[in-house]
C-alpha positions in Angstrom: 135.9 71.0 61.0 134.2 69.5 63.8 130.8 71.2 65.4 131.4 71.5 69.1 128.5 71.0 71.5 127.1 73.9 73.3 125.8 72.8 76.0 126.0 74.9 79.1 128.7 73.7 81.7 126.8 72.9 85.0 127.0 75.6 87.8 127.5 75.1 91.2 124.6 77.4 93.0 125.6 79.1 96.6 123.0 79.5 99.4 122.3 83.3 99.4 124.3 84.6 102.6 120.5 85.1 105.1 120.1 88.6 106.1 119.0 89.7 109.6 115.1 89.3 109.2 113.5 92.9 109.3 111.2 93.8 111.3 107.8 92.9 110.4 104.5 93.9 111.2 104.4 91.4 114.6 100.7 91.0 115.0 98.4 89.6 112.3 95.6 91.5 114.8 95.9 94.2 117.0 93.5 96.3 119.1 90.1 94.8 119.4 87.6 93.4 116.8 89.4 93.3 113.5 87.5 95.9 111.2 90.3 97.6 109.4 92.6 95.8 106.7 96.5 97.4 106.4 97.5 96.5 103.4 101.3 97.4 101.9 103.3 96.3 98.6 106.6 95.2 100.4 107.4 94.9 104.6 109.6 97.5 104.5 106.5 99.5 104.1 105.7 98.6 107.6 108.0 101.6 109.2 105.6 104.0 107.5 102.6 102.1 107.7 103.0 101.3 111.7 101.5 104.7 112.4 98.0 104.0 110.9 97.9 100.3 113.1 99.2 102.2 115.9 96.7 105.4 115.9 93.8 102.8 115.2 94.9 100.7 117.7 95.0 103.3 120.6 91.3 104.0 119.6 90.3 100.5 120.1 89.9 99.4 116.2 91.0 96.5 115.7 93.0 95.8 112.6 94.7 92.7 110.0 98.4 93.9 109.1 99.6 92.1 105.6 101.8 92.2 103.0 101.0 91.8 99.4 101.9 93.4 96.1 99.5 93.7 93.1 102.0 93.0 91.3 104.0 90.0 92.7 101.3 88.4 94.9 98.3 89.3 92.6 96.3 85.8 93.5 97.0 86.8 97.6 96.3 90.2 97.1 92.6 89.4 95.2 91.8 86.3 97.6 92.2 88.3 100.7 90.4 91.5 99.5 87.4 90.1 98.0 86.9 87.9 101.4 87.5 90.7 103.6 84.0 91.9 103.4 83.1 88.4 104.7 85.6 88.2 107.4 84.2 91.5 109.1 86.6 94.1 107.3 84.7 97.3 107.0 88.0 99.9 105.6 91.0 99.3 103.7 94.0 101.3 103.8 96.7 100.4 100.7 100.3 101.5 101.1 102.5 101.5 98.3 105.8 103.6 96.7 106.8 103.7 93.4 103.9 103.0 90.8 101.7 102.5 93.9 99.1 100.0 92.2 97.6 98.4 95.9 95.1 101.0 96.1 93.6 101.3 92.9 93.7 97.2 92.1 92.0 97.2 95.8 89.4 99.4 94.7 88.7 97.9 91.8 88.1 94.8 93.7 86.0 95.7 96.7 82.9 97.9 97.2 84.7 98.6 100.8 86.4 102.3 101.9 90.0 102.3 99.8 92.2 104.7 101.7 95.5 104.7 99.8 98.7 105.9 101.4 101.5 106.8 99.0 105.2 105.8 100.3 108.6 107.1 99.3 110.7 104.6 98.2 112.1 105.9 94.9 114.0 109.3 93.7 111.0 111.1 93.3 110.7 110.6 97.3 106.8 109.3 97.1 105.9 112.3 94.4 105.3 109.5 91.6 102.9 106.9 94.6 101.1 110.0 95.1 100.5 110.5 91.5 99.4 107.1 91.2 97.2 107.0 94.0 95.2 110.1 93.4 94.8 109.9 89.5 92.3 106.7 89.7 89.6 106.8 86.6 86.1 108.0 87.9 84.4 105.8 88.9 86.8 103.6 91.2 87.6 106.2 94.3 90.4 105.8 96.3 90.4 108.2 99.4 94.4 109.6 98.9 96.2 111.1 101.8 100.1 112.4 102.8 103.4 110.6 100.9 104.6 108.7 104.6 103.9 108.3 108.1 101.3 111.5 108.3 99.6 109.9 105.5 99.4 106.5 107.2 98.2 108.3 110.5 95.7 110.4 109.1 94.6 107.3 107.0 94.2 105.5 110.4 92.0 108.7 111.9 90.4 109.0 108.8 88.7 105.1 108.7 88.4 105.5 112.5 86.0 108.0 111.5 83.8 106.1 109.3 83.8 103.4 111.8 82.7 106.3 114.3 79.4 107.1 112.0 77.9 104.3 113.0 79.8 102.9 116.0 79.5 104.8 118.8 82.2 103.9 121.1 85.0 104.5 118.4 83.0 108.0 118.0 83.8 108.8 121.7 87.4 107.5 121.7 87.6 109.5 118.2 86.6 112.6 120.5 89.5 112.0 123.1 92.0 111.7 120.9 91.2 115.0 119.1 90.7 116.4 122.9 94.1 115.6 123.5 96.0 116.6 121.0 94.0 120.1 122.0 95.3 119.9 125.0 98.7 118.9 124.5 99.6 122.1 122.2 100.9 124.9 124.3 99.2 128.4 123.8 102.8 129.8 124.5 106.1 128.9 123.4 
């Protein structure tokens, strides 16, 4: 009997068919002096995460929109948070689904504000990011807020406000945004 060879018959590799490109966040900046970092684990993130650039962004903050996984772009994702300090970044706010790692890996990183922002994204509909986010050991806090897009806005308020300590024309454009969303809530149906 004669040993056949096993060698693997070459393949002929298709290009994947391209898929429309999604829509990413557009701007690296947007608003004015770049203080707050918006970090999330994939760009489809973005259509939950667009409400924390766009609340800060109608106060005047500044902010760096990027994309980066702790677990798939670890080497991105520690280069640009331990320079962000340096590069005038003062908050970071993490959004992640599933086992929603950004935040806590972020933390654990940075002496800077973690704000983390759980995502849906799974079948437990953001209950396990949440989980995830909130749970972090003592020691390395990570500010937790809504599963979604209230999350991600009230993220956006919430570093706008400790920008607003100690800066005080984001404490004054703080003030008319709660003014008018005062005013814009009817006292009858």
């Amino acid at each position: 009997m004669v040993a056949r060879s096993k060698t693997p018959r070459a393949r002929t590799l298709r290009p994947a068919a391209k898929k429309p490109a999604a829509k990413r966040p557009v701007a690296k900046r947007r608003g004015g002096r770049v203080r707050v970092a918006i970090l999330m684990g994939s760009a489809s993130d973005w259509s939950a995460m667009q409400a924390a650039a766009d609340v800060l962004e109608q106060l005047g903050v500044g902010v760096d929109v990027r994309v980066m996984s702790a677990h798939r772009t670890p080497d991105r994702h520690r280069d640009f948070v331990t320079r962000a300090e340096g590069r005038g970044i003062e908050v970071i706010i993490a959004g992640a689904g599933a086992a929603a790692h950004l935040a806590g890996v972020t933390a654990a990183l940075t002496t800077l504000p973690v704000l983390g922002v759980p995502l849906e994204g799974t079948p437990l509909q953001g209950l396990d990011a949440l989980l995830s986010t909130v749970q972090m050991p003592g020691g390395v806090p990570v500010a937790t807020f809504a599963i979604g897009k209230a999350g991600a806005k009230n993220a956006g308020l919430f570093a706008a406000a400790i920008l607003a300590s100690k800066d005080p024309e984001v404490r004054a454009a703080l003030a008319a945004f709660r003014r008018a969303q005062t005013a814009a809530v009817p006292e009858r149906p």
